[in-house]
Every structure is written in C-alpha cells, then in structure tokens.
C-alpha positions as CSV (number, residue, x, y, z in Angstrom):
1,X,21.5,-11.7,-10.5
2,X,17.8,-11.3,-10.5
3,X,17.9,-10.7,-7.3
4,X,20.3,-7.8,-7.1
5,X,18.7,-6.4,-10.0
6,X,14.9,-6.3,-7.4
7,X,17.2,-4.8,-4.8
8,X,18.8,-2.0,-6.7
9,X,15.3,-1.4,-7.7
10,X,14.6,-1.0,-4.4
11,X,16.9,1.3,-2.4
12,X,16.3,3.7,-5.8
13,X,12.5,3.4,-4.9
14,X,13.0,3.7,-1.0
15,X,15.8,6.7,-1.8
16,X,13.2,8.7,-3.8
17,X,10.0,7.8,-1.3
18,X,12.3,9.0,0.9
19,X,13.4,12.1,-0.2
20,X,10.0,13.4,-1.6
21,X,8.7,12.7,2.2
22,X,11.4,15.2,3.5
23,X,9.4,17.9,1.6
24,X,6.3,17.2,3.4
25,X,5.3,20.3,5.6
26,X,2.5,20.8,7.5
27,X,3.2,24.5,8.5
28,X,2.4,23.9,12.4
29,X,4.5,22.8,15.0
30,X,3.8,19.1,14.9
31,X,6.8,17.2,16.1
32,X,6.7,13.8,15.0
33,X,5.1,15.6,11.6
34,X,4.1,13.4,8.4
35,X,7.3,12.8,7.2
36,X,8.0,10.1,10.2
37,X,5.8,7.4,8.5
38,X,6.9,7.5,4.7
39,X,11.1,8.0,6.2
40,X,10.4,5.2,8.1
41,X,8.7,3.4,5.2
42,X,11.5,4.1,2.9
43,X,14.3,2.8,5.9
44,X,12.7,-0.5,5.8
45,X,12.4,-1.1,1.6
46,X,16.0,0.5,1.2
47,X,17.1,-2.2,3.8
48,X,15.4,-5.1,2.5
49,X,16.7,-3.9,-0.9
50,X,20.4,-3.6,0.3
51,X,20.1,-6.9,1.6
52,X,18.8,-8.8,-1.7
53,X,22.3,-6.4,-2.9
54,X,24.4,-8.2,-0.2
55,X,22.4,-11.6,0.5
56,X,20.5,-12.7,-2.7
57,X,19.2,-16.4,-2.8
58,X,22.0,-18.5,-5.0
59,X,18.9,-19.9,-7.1
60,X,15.7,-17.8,-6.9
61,X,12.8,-19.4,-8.6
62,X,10.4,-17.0,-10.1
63,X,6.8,-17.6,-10.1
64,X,4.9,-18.4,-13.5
65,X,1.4,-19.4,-14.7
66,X,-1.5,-19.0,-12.4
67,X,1.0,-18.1,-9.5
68,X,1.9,-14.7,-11.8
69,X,-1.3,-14.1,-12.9
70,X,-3.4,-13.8,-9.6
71,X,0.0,-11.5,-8.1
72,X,-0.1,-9.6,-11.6
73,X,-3.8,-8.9,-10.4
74,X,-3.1,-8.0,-7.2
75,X,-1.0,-5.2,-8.6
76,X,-3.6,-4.0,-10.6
77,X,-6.0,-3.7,-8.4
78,X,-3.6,-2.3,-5.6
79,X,-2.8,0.2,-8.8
80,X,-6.8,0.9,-9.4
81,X,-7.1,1.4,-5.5
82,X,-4.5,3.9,-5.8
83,X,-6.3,6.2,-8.5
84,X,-9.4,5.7,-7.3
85,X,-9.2,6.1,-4.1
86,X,-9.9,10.3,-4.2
87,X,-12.8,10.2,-6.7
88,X,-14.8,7.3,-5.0
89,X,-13.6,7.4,-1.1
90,X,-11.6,5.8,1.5
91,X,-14.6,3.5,2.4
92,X,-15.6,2.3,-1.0
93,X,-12.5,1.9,-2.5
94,X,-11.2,0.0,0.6
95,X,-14.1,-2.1,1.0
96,X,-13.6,-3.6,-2.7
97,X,-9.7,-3.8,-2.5
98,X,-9.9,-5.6,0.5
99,X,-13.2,-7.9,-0.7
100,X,-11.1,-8.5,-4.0
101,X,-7.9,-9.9,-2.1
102,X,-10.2,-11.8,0.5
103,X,-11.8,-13.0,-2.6
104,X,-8.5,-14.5,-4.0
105,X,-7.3,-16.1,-1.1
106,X,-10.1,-17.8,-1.5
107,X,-12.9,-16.7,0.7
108,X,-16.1,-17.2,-0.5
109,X,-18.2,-13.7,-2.3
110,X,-20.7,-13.0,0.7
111,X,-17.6,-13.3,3.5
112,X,-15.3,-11.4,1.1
113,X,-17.3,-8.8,0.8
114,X,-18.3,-8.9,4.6
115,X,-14.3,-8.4,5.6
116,X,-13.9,-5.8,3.5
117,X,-16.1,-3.7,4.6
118,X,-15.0,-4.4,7.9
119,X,-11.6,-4.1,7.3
120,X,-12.6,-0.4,5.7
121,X,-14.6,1.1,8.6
122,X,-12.2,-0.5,11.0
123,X,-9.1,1.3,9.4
124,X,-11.4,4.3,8.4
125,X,-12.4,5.0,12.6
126,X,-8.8,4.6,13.4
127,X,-7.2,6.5,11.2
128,X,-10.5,9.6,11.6
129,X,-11.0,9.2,15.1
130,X,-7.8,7.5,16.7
131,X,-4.9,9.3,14.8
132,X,-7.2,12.5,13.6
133,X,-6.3,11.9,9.8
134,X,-8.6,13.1,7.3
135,X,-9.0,10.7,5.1
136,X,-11.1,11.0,1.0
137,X,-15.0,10.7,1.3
138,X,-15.0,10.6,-2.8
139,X,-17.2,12.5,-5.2
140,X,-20.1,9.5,-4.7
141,X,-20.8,10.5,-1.5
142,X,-20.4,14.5,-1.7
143,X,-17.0,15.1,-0.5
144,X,-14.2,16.0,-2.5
C-alpha cells in the first residue's frame, strides 16, 4: 500500500510541476521555450508514479537507522541548496551541495571538496556558455 500511497504522491507532484511550467513565458519567439524541461520533468515523475499505482513491490522494505538518517540529510541539504541558492550563488552553493554528497558517499574532505567545485564550474560553463542560461552569482559576490 506504501507504495501506491508514494505514487499518488507523485503524479499529484508531477501534475502540479507540470501545470505551473505551462505558465512559464519568456515573451520572445523561442520555440522549444522553458517550459520543455520542467513538462518533460513532470512526464517522467507522473510515469514512474503511475507505475508504483499499477506495479508496486508486493513487500517493500523501508529503510531505517543510519540508512534514513544520511537520506533524511540528503534532503535537507538538497532543501538548504534550494533556498540558498539565490542569496549565495550558483557556484558556492553548488560547490558545498555537491562536496556534502561526495562527502557521504564516502570520499574523503580534501577530494570532496575538490569534486565539488568541479562539478560546480563544470555545470556553471555549461549551462552560462553552452545553453546561454543565466544562472545566480549571489549577494557574496555582488550579483543579485
């Protein structure tokens, strides 16, 4: 039941995401334009959720002790990433998101934070330079 219960969850989530996308606009004549992304986004969650509907696992085991603890984290800080990622930058709040997850999947603090800051000006020069996306420089750094 657990299981249908998560999947429910889930096309509600991906029908919302999904809706609030159609109103994007970007008042030029793009014609992909950046809904494509979040509809295509929501597609996949409503599917996966329609198939925990239609398919769940007859006896789903749920994870508990240090197993919930370290994903319960990884919420959190995917949470924190999410509110800070205006006031302190892309880069910044990348590069300690990703140095934090590296960090517990075990890599050691040096290489964790080496990744991450990889990872972060990797993604940040595609997503400026290869797909032209403007992306938060934060408050920290003078931007807005």
């Amino acid at each position: 039941m657990s299981d249908r219960i998560v999947g429910f969850v889930l096309v509600l989530l991906a029908g919302g995401y999904g809706w609030i996308a159609g109103e994007y606009d970007t008042g030029f004549a793009d014609p992909v334009g950046p809904a494509v992304f979040p509809r295509l986004l929501a597609l996949i969650i409503g599917s996966l959720g329609l198939w925990l509907i239609f398919r769940p696992d007859p006896e789903p085991e749920w994870s508990g002790g240090r197993t919930l603890a370290i994903q319960s984290l990884a919420v959190a800080l995917m949470l924190g990433y999410a509110l800070l990622l205006v006031p302190v930058g892309f880069l910044i709040a990348t590069t300690v998101l990703a140095a934090a997850l590296a960090a517990m999947l075990g890599a050691r603090p040096l290489p964790a934070v080496a990744s991450g800051a990889l990872v972060s000006a990797g993604v940040y020069l595609l997503f400026v330079y290869g797909l032209e996306l403007a992306l938060p420089t934060g408050k920290l750094i003078g931007g807005g």
